[in-house]
BALOBA-1460 file (C-alpha; in Angstrom, 3 decimals):
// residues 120
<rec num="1" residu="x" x="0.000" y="0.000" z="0.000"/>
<rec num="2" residu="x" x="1.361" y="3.252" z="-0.856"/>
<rec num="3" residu="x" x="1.819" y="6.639" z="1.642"/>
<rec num="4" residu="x" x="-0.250" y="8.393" z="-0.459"/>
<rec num="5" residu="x" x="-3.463" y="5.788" z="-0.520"/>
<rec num="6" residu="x" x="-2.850" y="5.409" z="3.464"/>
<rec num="7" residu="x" x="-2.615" y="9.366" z="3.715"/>
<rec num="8" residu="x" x="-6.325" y="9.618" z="1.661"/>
<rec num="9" residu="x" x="-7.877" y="7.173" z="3.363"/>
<rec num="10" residu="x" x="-7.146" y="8.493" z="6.506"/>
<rec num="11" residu="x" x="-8.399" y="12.355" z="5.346"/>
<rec num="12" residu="x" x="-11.455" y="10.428" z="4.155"/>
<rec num="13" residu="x" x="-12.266" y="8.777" z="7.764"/>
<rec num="14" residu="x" x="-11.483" y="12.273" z="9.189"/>
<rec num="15" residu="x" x="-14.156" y="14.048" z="7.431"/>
<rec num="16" residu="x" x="-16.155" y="11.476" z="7.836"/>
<rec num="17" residu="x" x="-15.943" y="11.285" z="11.546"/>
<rec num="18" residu="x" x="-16.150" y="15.206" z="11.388"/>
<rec num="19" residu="x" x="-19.561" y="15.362" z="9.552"/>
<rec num="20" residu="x" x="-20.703" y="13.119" z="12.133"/>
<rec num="21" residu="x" x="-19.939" y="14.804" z="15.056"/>
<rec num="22" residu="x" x="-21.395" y="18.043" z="13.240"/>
<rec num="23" residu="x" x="-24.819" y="16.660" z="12.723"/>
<rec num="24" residu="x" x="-24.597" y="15.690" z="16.268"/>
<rec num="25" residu="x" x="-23.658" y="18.809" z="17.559"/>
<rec num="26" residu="x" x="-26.354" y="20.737" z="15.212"/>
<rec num="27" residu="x" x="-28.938" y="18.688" z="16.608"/>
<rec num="28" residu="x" x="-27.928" y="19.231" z="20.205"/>
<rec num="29" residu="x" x="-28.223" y="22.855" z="18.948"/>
<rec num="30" residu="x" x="-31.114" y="22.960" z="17.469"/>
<rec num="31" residu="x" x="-33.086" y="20.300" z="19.623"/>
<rec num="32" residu="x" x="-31.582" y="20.770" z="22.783"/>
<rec num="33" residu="x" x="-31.598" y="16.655" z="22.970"/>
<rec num="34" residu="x" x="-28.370" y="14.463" z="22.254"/>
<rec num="35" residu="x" x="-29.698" y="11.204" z="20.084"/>
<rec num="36" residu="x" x="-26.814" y="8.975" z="19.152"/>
<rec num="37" residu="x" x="-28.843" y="7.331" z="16.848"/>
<rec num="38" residu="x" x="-28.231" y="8.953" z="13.819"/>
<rec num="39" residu="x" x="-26.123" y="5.987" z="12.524"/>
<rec num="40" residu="x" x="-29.243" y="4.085" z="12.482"/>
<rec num="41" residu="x" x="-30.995" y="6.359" z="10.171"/>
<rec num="42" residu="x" x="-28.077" y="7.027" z="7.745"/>
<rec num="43" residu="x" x="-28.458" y="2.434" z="7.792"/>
<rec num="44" residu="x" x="-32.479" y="2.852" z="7.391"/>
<rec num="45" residu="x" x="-31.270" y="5.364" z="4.339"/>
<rec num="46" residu="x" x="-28.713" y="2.643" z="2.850"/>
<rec num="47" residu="x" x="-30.963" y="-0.365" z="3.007"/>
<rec num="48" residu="x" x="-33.998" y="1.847" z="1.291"/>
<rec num="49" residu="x" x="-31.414" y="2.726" z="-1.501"/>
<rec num="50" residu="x" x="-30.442" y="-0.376" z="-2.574"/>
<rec num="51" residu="x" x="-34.216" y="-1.901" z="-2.049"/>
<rec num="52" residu="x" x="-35.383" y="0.733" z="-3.784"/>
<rec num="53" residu="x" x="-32.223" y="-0.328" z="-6.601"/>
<rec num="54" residu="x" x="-32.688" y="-3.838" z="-6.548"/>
<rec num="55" residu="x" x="-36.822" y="-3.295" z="-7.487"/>
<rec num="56" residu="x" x="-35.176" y="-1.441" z="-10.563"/>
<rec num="57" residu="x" x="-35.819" y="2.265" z="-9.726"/>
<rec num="58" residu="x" x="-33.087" y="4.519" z="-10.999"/>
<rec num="59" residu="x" x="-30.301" y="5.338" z="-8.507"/>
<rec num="60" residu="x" x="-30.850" y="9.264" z="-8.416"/>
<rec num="61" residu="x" x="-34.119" y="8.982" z="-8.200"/>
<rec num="62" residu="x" x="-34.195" y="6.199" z="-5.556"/>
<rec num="63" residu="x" x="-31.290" y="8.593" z="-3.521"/>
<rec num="64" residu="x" x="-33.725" y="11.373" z="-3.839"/>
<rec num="65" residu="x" x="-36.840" y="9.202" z="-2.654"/>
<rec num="66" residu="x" x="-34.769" y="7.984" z="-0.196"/>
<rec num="67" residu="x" x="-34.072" y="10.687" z="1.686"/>
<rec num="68" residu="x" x="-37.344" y="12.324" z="1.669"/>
<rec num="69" residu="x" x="-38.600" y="8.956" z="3.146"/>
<rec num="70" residu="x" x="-35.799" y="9.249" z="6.052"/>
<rec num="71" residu="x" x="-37.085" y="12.744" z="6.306"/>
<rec num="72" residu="x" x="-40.674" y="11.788" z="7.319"/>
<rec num="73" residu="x" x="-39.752" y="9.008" z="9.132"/>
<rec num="74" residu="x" x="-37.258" y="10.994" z="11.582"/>
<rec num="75" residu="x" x="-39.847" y="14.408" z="12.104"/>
<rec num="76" residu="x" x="-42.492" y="11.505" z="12.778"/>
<rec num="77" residu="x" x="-40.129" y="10.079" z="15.424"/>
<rec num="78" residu="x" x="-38.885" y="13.411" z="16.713"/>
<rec num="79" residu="x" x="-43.027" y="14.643" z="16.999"/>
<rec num="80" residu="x" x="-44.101" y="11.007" z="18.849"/>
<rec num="81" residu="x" x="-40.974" y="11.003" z="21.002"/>
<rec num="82" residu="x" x="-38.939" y="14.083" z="21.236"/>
<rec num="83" residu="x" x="-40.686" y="16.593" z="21.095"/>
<rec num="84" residu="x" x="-42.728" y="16.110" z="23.980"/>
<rec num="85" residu="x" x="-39.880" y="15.840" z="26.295"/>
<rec num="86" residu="x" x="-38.342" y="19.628" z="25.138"/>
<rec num="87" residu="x" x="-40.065" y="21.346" z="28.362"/>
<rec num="88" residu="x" x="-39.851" y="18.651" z="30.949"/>
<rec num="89" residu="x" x="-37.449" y="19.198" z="34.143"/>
<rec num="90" residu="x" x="-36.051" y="15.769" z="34.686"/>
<rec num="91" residu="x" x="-34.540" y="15.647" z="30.911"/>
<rec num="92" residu="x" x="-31.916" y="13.525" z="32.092"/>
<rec num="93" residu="x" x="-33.877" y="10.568" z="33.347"/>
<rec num="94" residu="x" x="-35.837" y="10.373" z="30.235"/>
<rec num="95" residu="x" x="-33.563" y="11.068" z="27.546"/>
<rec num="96" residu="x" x="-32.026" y="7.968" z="27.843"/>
<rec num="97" residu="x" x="-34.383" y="5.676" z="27.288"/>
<rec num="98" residu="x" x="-36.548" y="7.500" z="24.188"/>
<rec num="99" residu="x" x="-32.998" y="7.529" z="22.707"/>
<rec num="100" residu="x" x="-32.450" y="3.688" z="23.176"/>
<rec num="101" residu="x" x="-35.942" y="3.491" z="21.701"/>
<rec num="102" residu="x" x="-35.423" y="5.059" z="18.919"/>
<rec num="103" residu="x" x="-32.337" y="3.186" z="18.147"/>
<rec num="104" residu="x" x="-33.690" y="0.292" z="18.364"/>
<rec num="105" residu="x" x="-36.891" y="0.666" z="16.377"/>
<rec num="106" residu="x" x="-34.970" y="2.329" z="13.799"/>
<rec num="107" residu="x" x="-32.814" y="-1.086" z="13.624"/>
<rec num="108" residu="x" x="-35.839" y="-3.892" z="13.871"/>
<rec num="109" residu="x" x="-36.960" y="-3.168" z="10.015"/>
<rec num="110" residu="x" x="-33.384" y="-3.204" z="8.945"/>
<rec num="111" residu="x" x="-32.978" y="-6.941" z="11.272"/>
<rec num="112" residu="x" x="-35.773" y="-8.727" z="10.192"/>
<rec num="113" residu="x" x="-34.652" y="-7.819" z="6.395"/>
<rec num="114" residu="x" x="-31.471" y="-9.171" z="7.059"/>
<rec num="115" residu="x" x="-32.674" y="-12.314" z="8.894"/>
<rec num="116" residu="x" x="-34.715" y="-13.228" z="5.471"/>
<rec num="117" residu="x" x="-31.739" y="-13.041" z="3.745"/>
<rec num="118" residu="x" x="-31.863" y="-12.197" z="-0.403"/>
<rec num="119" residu="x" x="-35.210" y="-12.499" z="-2.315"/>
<rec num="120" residu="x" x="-32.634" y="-13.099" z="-5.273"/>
């Protein structure tokens, strides 16, 4: 492997790790609540992308789709379980567990995909 390939990849995990602890620091911002499960949702994104793929939709337009489908699908989870914890006193104790929640019902679609297998 050559410096310069080693040197890339690196600057490419970098900014990748950057980005992510921008979003999470935006949302902090903007929400006022940390959620570590982002991960999960940029996942949900992948796995609707190359479903969407696989059933022969154009890649653009399945990347486009895609995210306005993560879109809905996080404002419906930030409205049902979020939002109505922006005003309580005890934060803290509750935070926790909406945001272990959320991971995990963000992951069970994604599992029981996975535990199917292929269709092809």
């Amino acid at each position: 492997m050559h410096i310069e390939q080693i040197i890339a990849s690196g600057l490419v995990a970098g900014a990748i790790y950057a980005l992510i602890a921008m979003c999470i620091v935006i949302l902090y911002k903007v929400t006022g609540i940390i959620n570590f499960a982002q991960g999960e949702f940029v996942m949900l994104g992948a796995m609707i992308v190359i479903t969407l793929v696989d059933a022969g939709m154009n890649q653009l337009l399945a990347a486009c789709l895609t995210v306005l489908i993560v879109m809905i699908i996080s404002m419906g989870i930030y409205g049902a379980a979020f939002y109505p914890l922006r005003n309580t006193k005890n934060v803290l104790s509750n935070q926790p567990y909406v945001r272990s929640g959320t991971k995990f019902e963000s992951r069970s679609p994604v599992d029981s995909t996975q535990a199917t297998g292929p269709s092809h």
